[in-house]
Structures are given as structure tokens and as C-alpha cells.
PyMOL commands that place a pseudoatom at each C-alpha (Angstrom):
pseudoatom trace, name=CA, resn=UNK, resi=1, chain=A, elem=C, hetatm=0, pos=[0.000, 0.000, 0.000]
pseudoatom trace, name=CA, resn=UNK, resi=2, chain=A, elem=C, hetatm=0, pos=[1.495, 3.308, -0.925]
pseudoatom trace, name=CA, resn=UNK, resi=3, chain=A, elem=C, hetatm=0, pos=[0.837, 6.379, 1.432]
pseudoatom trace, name=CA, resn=UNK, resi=4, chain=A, elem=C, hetatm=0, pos=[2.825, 8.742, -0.860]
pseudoatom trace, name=CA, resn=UNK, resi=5, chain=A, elem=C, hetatm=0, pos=[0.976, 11.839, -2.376]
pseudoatom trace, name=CA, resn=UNK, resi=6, chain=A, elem=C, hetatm=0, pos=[-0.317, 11.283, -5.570]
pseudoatom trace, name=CA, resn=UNK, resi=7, chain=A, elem=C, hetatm=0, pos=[1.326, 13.425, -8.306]
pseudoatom trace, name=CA, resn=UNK, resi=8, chain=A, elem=C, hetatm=0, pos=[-1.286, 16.173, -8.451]
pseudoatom trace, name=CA, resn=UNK, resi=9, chain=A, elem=C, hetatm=0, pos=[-1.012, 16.283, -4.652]
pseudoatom trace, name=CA, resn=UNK, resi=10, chain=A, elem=C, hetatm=0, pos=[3.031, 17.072, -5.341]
pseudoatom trace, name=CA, resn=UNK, resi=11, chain=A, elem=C, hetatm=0, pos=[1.464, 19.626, -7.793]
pseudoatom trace, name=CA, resn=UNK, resi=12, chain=A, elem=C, hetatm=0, pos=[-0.541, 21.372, -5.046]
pseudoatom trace, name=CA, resn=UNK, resi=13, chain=A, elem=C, hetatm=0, pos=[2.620, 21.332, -2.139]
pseudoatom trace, name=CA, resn=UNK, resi=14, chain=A, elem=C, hetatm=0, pos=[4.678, 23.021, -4.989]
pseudoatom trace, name=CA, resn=UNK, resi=15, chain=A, elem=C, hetatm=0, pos=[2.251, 25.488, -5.616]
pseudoatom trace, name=CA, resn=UNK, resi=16, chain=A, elem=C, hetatm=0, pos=[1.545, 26.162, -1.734]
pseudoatom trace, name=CA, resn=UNK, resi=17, chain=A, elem=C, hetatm=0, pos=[5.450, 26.035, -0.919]
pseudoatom trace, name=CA, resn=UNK, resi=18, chain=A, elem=C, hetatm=0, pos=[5.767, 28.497, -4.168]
pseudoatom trace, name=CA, resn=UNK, resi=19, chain=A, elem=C, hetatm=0, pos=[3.413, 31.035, -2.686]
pseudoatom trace, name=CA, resn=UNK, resi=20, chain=A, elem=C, hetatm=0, pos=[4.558, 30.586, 0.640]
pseudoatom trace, name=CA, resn=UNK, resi=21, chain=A, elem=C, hetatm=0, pos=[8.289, 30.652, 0.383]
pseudoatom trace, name=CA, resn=UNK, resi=22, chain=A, elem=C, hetatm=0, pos=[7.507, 34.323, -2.034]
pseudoatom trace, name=CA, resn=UNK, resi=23, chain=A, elem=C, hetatm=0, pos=[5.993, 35.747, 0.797]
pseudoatom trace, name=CA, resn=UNK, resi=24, chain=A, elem=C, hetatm=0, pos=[9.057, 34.701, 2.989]
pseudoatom trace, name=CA, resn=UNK, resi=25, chain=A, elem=C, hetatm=0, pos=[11.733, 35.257, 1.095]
pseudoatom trace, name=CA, resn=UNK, resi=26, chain=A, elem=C, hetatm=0, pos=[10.514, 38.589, -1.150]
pseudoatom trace, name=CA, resn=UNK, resi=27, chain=A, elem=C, hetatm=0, pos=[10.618, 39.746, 2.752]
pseudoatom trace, name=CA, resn=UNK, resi=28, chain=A, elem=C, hetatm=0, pos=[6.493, 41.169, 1.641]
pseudoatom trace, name=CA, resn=UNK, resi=29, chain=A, elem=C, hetatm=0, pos=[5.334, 43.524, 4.342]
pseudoatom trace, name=CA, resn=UNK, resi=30, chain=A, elem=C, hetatm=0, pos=[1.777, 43.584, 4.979]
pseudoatom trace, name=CA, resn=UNK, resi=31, chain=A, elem=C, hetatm=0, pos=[1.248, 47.148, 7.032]
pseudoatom trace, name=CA, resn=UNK, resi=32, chain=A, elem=C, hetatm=0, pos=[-2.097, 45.637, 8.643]
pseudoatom trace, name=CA, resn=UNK, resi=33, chain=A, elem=C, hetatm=0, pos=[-0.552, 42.186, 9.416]
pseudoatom trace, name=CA, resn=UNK, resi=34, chain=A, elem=C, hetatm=0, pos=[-1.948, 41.506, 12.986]
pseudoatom trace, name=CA, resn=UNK, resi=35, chain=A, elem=C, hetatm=0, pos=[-2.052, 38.474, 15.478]
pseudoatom trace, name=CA, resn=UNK, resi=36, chain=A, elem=C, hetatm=0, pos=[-5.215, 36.462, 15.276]
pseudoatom trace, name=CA, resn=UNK, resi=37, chain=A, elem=C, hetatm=0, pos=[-5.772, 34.187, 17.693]
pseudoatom trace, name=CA, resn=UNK, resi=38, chain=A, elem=C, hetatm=0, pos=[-2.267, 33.941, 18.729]
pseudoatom trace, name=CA, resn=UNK, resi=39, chain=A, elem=C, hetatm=0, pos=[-0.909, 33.336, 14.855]
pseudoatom trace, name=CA, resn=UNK, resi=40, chain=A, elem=C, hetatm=0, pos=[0.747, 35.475, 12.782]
pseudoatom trace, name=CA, resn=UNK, resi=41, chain=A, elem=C, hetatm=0, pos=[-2.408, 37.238, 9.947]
pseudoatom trace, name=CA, resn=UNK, resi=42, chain=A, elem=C, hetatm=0, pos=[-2.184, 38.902, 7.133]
pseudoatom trace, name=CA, resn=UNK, resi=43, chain=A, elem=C, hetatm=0, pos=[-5.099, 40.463, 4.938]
pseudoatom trace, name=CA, resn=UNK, resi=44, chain=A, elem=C, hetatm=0, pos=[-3.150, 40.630, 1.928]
pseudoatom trace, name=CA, resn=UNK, resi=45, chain=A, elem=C, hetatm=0, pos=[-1.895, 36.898, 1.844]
pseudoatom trace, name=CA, resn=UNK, resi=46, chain=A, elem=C, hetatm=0, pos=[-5.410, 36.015, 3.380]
pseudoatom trace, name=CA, resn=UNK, resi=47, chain=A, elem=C, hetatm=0, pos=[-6.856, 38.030, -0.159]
pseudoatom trace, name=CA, resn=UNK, resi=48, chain=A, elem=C, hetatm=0, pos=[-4.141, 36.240, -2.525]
pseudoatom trace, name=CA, resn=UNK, resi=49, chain=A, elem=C, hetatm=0, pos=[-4.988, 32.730, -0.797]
pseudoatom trace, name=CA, resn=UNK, resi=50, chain=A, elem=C, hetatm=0, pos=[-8.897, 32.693, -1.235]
pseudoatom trace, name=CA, resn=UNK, resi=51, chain=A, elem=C, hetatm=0, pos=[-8.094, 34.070, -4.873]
pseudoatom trace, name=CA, resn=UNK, resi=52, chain=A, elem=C, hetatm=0, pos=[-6.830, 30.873, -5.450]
pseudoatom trace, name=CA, resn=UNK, resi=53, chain=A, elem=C, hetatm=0, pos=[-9.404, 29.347, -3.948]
pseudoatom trace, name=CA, resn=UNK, resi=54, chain=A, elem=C, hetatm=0, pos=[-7.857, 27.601, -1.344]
pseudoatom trace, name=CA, resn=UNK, resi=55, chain=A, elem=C, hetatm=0, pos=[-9.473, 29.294, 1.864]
pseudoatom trace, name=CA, resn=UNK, resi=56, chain=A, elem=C, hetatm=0, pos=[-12.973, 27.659, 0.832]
pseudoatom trace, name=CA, resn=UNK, resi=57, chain=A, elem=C, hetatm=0, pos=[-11.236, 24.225, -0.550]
pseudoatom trace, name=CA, resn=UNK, resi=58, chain=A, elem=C, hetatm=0, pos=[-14.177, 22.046, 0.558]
pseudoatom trace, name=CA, resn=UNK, resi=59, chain=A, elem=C, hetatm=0, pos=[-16.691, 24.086, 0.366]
pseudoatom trace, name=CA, resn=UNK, resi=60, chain=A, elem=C, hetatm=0, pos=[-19.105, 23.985, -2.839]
pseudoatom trace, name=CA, resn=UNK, resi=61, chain=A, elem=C, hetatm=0, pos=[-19.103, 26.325, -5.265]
pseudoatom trace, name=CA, resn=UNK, resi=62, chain=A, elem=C, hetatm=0, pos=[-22.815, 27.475, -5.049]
pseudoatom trace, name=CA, resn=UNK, resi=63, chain=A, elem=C, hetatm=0, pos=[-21.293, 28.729, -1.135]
pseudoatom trace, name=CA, resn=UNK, resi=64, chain=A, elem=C, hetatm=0, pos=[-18.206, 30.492, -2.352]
pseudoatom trace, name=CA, resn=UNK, resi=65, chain=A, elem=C, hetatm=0, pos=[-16.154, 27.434, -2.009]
pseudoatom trace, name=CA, resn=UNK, resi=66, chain=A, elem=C, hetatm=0, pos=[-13.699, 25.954, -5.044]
pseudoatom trace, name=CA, resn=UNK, resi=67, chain=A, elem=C, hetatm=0, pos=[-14.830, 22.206, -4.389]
pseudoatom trace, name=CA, resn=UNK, resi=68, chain=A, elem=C, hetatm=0, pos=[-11.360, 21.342, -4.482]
pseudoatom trace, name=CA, resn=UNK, resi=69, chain=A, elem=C, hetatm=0, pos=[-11.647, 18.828, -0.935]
pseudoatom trace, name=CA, resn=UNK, resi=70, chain=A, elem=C, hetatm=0, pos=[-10.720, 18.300, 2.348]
pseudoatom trace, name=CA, resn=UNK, resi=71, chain=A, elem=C, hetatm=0, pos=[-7.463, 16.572, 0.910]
pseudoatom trace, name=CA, resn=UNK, resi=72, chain=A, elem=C, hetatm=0, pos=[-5.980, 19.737, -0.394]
pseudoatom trace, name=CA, resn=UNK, resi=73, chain=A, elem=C, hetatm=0, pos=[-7.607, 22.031, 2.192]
pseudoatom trace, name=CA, resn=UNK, resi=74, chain=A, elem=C, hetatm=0, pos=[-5.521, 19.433, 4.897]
pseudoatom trace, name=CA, resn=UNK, resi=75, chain=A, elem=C, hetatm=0, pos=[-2.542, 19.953, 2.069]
pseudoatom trace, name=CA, resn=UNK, resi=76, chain=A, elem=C, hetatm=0, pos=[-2.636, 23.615, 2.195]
pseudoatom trace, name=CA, resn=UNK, resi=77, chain=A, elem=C, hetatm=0, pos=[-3.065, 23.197, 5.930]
pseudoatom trace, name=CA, resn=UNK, resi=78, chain=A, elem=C, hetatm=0, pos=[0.291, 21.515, 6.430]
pseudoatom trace, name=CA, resn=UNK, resi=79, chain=A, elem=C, hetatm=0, pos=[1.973, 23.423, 4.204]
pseudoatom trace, name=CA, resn=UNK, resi=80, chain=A, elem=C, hetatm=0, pos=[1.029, 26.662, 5.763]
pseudoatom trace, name=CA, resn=UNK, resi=81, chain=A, elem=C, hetatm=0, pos=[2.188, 25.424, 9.305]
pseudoatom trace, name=CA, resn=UNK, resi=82, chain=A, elem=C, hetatm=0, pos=[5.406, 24.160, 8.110]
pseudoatom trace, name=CA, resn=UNK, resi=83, chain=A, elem=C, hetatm=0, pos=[6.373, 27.099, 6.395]
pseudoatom trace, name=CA, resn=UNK, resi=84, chain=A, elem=C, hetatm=0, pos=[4.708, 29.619, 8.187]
pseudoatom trace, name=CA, resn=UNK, resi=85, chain=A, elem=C, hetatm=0, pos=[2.559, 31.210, 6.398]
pseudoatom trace, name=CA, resn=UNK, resi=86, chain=A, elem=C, hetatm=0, pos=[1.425, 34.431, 7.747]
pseudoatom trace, name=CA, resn=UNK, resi=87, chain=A, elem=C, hetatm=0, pos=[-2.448, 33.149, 7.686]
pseudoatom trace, name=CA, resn=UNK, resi=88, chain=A, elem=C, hetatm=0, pos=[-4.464, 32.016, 10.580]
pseudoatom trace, name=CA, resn=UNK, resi=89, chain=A, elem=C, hetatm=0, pos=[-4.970, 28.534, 10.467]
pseudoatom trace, name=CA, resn=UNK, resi=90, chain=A, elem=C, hetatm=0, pos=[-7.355, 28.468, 13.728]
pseudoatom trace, name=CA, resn=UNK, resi=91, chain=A, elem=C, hetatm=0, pos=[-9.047, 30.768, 11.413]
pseudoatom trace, name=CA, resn=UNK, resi=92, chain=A, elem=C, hetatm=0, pos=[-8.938, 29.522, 8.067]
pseudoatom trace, name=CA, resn=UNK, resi=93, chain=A, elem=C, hetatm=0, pos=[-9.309, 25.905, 9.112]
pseudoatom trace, name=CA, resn=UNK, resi=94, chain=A, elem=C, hetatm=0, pos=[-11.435, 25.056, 11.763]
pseudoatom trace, name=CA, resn=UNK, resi=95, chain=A, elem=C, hetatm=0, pos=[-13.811, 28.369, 11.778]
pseudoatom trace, name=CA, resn=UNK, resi=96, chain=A, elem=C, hetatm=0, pos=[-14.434, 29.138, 8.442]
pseudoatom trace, name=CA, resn=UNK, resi=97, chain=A, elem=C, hetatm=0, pos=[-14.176, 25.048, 6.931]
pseudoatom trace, name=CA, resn=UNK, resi=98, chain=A, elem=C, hetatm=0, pos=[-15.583, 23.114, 9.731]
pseudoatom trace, name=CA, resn=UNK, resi=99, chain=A, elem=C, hetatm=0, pos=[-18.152, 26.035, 11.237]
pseudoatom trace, name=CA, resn=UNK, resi=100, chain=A, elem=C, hetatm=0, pos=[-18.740, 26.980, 7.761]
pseudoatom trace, name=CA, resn=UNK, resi=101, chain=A, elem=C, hetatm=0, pos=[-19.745, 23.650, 6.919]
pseudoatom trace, name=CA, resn=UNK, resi=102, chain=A, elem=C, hetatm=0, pos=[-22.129, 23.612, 9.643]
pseudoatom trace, name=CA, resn=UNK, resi=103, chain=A, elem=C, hetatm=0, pos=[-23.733, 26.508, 8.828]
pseudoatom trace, name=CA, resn=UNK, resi=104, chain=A, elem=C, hetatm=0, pos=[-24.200, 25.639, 5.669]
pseudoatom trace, name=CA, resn=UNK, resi=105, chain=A, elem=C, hetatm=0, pos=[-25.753, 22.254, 6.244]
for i in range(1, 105): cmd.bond("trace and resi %d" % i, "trace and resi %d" % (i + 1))
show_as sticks, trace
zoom trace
């Protein structure tokens, strides 16, 4: 049994890690980048992120969402911890995915 990522998977870490490592290493400064519940936020990375559709990942499309799954929404998740993305994943993860799916149902 393999437990590797599948190549499109690979596809979406290089594409997270991409993003992520621009905003770390282009040194981007944010002037209302904030705490948000104890992580590092910024607006403008929070605006280019959903953009791209990855803040609604596995949410459906007739609610905002980019129906791309809980696989790469847990992808994007990792990635964004590991790298440390300036986005609040206490925010982006469990209030807006798992609340959001909630409310929605």
C-alpha cells in the first residue's frame, strides 16, 4: 500500500510552498498584518490565498467554495504550518471550513 501523495497532490505542495516561500523570502510587508488568535495574519496573503481558492477548498461552489476537498484544504493546511505562512490557520481551518460547513448544512 502506498501512502505517498499522488502526483497532483506534489502539484498542489509546490504550488503552496511556491506562494509561501515568495511571501518569505521577497521579505512582503503587509502594514495591517496583525495576530489572530495567537498566529501570525495577514489580509493581503489572506486576499491572494482565497483568490486561489484555497481558503474555501471544501466548500461547494454554489457557497463560495472551489470544491477542491478536504485533501488539499488538509494539504494547504500543512503546508502553511510548516512554512509559516502568515495566515491564521485556527481561522482559516477550523472556523471558516468546519463552522462553515455547519452553517451551511
Amino acid at each position: 500500500m502506498d501512502f505517498g501523495f499522488t502526483e497532483e497532490q506534489e502539484k498542489l505542495r509546490q504550488e503552496f510552498r511556491t506562494l509561501f516561500n515568495k511571501w518569505q523570502k521577497e521579505g512582503t510587508v503587509d502594514p495591517e498584518q496583525t495576530s489572530l488568535l495567537g498566529q501570525p495574519h495577514s489580509p493581503m496573503f489572506y486576499r491572494e490565498v482565497a483568490e486561489r481558492g484555497f481558503i474555501g477548498a471544501a466548500f461547494p461552489k454554489e457557497y463560495g467554495g472551489s470544491e477542491l476537498g478536504w485533501q488539499t484544504l488538509t494539504l494547504f493546511q500543512e503546508e502553511a504550518a510548516y512554512l509559516r505562512a502568515p495566515i491564521s490557520l485556527s481561522l482559516s481551518g477550523t472556523v471558516l471550513n468546519f463552522l462553515g460547513e455547519l452553517i451551511a448544512e
